[in-house]
C-alpha positions in Angstrom: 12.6 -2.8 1.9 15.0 -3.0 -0.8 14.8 -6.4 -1.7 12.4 -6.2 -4.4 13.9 -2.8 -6.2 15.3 -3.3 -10.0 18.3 -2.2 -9.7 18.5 -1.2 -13.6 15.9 1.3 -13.5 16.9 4.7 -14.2 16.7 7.5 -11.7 13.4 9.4 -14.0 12.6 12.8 -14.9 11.2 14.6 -11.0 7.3 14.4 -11.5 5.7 17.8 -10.2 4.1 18.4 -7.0 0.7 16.2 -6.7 -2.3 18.6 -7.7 -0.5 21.1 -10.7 -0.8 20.3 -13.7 1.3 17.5 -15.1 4.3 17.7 -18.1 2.8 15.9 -21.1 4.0 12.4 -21.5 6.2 11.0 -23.3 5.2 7.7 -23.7 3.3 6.7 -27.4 0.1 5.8 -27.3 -0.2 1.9 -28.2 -3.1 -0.3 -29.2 -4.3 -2.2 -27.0 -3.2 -5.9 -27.3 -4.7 -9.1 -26.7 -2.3 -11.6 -25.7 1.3 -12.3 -26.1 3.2 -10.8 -23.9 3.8 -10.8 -20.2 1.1 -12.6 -17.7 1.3 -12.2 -13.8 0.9 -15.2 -13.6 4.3 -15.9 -14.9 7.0 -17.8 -13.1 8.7 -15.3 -10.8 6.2 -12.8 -10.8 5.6 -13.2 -7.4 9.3 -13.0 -6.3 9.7 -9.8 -7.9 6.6 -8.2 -9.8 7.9 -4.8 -9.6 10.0 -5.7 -12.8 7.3 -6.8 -14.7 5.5 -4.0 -13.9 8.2 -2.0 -15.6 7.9 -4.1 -19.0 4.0 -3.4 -18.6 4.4 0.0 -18.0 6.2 0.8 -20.9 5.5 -2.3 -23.3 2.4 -3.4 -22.5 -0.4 -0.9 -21.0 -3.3 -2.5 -21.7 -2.5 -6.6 -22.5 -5.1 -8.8 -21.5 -3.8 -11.8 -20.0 -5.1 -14.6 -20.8 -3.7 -17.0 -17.6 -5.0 -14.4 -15.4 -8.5 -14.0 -17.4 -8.1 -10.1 -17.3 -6.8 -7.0 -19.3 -3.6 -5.9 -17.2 -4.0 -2.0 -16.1 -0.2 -0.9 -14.8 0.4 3.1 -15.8 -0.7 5.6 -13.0 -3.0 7.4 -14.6 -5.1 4.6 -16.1 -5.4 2.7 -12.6 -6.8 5.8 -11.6 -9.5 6.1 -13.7 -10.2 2.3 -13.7 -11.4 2.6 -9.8 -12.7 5.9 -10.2 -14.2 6.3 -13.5 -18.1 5.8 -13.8 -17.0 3.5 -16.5 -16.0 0.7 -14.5 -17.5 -1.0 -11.8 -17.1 -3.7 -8.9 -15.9 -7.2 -10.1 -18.2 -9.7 -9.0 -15.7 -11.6 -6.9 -13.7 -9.0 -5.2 -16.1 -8.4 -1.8 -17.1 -4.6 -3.5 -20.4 -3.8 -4.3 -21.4 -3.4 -8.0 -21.8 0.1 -8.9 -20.2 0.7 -5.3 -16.7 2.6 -5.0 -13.9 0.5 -5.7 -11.1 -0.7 -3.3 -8.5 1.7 -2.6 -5.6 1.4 0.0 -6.8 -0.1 2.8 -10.8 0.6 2.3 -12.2 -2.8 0.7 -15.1 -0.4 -1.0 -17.5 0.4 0.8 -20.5 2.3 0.3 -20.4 3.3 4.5 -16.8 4.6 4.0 -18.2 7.6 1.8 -18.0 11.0 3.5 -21.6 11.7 2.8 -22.7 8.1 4.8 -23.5 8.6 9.0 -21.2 5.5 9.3 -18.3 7.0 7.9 -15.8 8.3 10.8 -15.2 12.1 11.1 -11.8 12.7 8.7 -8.9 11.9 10.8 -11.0 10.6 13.5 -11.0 7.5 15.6 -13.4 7.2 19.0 -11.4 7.8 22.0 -12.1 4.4 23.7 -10.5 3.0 20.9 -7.5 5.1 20.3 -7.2 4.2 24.1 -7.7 0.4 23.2 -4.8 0.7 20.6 -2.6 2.7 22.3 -2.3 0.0 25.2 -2.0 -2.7 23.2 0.9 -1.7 21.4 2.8 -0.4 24.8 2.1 -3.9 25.7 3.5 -5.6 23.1 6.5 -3.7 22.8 7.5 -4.1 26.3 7.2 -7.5 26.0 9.5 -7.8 23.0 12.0 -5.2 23.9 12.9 -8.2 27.2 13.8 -10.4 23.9 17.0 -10.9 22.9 15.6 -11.4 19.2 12.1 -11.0 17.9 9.6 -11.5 14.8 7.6 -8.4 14.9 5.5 -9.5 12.3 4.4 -12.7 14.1 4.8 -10.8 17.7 3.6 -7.4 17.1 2.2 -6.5 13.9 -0.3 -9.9 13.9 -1.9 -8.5 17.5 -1.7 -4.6 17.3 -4.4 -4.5 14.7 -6.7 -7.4 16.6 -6.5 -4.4 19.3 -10.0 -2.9 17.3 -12.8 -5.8 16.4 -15.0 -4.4 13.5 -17.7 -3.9 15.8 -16.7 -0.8 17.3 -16.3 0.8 13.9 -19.6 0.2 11.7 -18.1 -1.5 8.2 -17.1 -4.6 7.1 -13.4 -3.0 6.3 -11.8 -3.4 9.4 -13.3 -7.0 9.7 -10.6 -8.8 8.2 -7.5 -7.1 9.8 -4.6 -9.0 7.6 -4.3 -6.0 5.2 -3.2 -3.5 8.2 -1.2 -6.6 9.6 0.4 -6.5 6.2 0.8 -2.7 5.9 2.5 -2.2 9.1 4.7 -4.9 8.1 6.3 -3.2 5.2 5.8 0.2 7.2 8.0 -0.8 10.3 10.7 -3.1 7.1 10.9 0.5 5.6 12.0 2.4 8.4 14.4 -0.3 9.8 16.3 0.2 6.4 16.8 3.7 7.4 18.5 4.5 10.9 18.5 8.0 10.5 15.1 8.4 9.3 13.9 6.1 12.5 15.8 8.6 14.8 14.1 11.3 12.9 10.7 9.7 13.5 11.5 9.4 17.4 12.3 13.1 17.5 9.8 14.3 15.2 6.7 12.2 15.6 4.6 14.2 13.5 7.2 12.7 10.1 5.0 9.5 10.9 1.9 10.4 9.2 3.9 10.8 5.8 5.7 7.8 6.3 2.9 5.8 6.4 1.4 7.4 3.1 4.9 6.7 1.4 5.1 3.2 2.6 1.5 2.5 1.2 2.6 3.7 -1.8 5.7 1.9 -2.6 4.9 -1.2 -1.3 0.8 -1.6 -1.0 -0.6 -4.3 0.9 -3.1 -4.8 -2.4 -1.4 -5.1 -5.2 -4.0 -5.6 -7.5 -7.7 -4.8 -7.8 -10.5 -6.5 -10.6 -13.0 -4.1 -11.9 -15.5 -4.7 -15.1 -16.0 -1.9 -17.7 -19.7 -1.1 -17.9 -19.1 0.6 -20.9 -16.1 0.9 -23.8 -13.3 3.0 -22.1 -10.2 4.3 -23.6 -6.9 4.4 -21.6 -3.4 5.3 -22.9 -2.6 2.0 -23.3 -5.9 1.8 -25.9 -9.4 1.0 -25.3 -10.9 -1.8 -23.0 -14.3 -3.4 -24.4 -17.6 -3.2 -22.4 -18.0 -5.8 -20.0 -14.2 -6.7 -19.8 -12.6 -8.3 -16.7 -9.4 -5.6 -15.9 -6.9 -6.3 -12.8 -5.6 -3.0 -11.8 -2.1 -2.9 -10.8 -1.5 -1.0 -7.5 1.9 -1.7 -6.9 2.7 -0.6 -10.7 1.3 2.5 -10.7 2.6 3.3 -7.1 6.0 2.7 -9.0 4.8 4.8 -12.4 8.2 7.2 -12.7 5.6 9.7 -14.7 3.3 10.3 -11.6 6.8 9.7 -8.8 10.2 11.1 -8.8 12.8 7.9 -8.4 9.4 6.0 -7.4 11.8 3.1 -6.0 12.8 5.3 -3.6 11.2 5.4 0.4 11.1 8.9 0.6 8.5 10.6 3.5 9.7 14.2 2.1 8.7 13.5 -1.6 6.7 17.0 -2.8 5.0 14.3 -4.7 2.8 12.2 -2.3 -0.6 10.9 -3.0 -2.3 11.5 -0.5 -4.8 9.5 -1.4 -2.8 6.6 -1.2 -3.9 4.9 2.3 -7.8 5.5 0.7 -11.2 7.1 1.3 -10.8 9.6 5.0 -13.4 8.8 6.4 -12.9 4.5 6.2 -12.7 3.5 9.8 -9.9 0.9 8.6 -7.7 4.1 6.8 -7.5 6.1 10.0 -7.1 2.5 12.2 -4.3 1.7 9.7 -2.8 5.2 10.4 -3.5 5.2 13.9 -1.6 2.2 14.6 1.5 3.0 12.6 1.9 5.9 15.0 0.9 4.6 18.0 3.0 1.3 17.2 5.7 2.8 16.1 5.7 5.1 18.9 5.6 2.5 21.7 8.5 0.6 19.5 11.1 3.6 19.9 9.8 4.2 23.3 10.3 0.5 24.7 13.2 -0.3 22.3 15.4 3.3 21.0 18.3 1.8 19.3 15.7 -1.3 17.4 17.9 -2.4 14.8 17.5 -5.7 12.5 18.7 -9.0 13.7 22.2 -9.4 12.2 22.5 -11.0 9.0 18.6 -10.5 8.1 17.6 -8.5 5.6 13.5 -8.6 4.8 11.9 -10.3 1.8 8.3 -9.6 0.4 6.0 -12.0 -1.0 3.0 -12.1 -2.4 1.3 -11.5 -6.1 -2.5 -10.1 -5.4 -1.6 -8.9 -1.5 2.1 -8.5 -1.1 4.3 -7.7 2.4 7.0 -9.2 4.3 6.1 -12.5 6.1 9.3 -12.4 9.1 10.9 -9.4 10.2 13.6 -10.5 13.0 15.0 -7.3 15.0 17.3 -7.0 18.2 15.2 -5.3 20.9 17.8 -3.4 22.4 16.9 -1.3 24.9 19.8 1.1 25.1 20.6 4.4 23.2 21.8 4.0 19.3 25.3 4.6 19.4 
């Protein structure tokens, strides 16, 4: 989706690959601040928050804002350690437990998502009977649409494919509310409609879709913003966060950070800079059922449907401050080959 890109943004310095050691960064330290500048709660935020982000980024890195009722949390790094740092904990009203592991991708934080729990899935794992179950659902689906001379995918495939699995065949409460996969696929399948070449490269190469998915979650998460509560004081770049503070964790800012992401606007499967962990924990039942149906939806889209192309004249729009993702995505389900 390009919709929501600035479009004055500089192309940034390439970051290095994810796991060497980082080029120091440029950007001052500041102190933090509290009030006076930017809220998310601002008018337009919600149209297009990816520019504000910017302005927090490199204005504002630790603001509190007072609207909102939080300190604002936008640069990669200190996101990061806000839902991993023993410094922080669950905020009371976010569905995580306190003390628990904080919600990351599509894991709401779970304590049965951790490796070391028996209900975590095996890493890169789903039960057979329910890859099955997913598998025919979205074959189903996408033979339906593909006898449409113009479809919603969002309303006619990526609300059902994801209903395919009911939380009870899965053991955690993260795959219980399935809007945040319905979302993700969403901006997954918007993504790769913007790039014809890229979907013929996916129908040749399925294996691509794997990294696909990890780049979509990145650039545009389903969860754009995550509340946590410092236990203890904790310094960030942006300055240092008092004990006990409220602090919304921008997602979709530091997915965006041009000092963790080479052009971070950019959908790019190939980047040498994924974060892998980007979709969340491995063993989370709803990670690899996120994953899962990409594939397998995408799959049985290309398969019913090879030259799937959008509706003419529609071009998708995202929406959406704390969860974000586009709400229509009209396509031609053309059965014949791309041209």
């Amino acid at each position: 989706m390009q919709a929501d890109t600035p479009g004055d943004i500089p192309a940034p310095t390439p970051s290095p690959e994810h796991g060497t050691a980082r080029r120091p960064s440029a950007r001052p330290r500041r102190a933090a601040r509290a009030g006076g500048g930017p809220s998310l709660l601002a008018p337009g935020a919600a149209h297009d928050p990816y520019r504000l982000y910017r302005v927090l980024r490199e204005e504002y890195p630790l603001i509190y804002d007072a609207p909102l009722g939080a300190w604002l949390v936008s640069r990669y790094d200190d996101v990061a350690t806000a839902l991993t740092d023993p410094g922080f904990a669950g905020f009371p009203h976010d569905g995580a437990p306190r003390g628990g592991p904080a919600p990351q991708g599509l894991c709401h934080g779970n304590f049965r998502c951790l490796p070391s729990d028996r209900y975590a899935m095996p890493t890169g794992s789903v039960p057979g009977h329910l890859a099955e179950r997913v598998e025919r659902t979205a074959y189903v689906l996408a033979r339906r649409i593909a006898q449409r001379p113009q479809a919603d995918l969002v309303e006619e495939f990526c609300r059902w494919l994801p209903a395919g699995a009911p939380a009870a065949d899965t053991g955690t409460s993260c795959t219980r509310h399935t809007g945040l996969r319905q979302t993700a696929l969403a901006s997954f399948l918007a993504n790769l409609l913007d790039d014809p070449d890229l979907m013929a490269a996916m129908r040749i190469e399925p294996a691509l879709t794997g990294r696909a998915w990890t780049e979509s979650l990145r650039r545009d998460p389903p969860v754009q913003v995550v509340l946590r509560r410092t236990v203890t004081e904790v310094t960030l770049s942006g300055g240092t966060l008092p004990a006990r503070a409220p602090v919304a964790c921008l997602i979709g800012s530091a997915g965006r950070d041009p000092e963790r992401f080479a052009a971070p606007d950019v959908f790019d499967p190939f980047r040498r800079d994924q974060d892998r962990g980007t979709p969340g924990p491995a063993g989370c039942p709803a990670v690899l059922l996120g994953r899962l149906e990409a594939e397998q939806g995408l799959r049985a889209l290309l398969d019913a449907m090879p030259g799937l192309r959008w509706a003419e004249g529609f071009r998708p729009a995202a929406t959406g401050l704390l969860t974000r993702g586009p709400r229509s995505l009209l396509v031609r389900p053309w059965t014949g080959r791309p041209g």
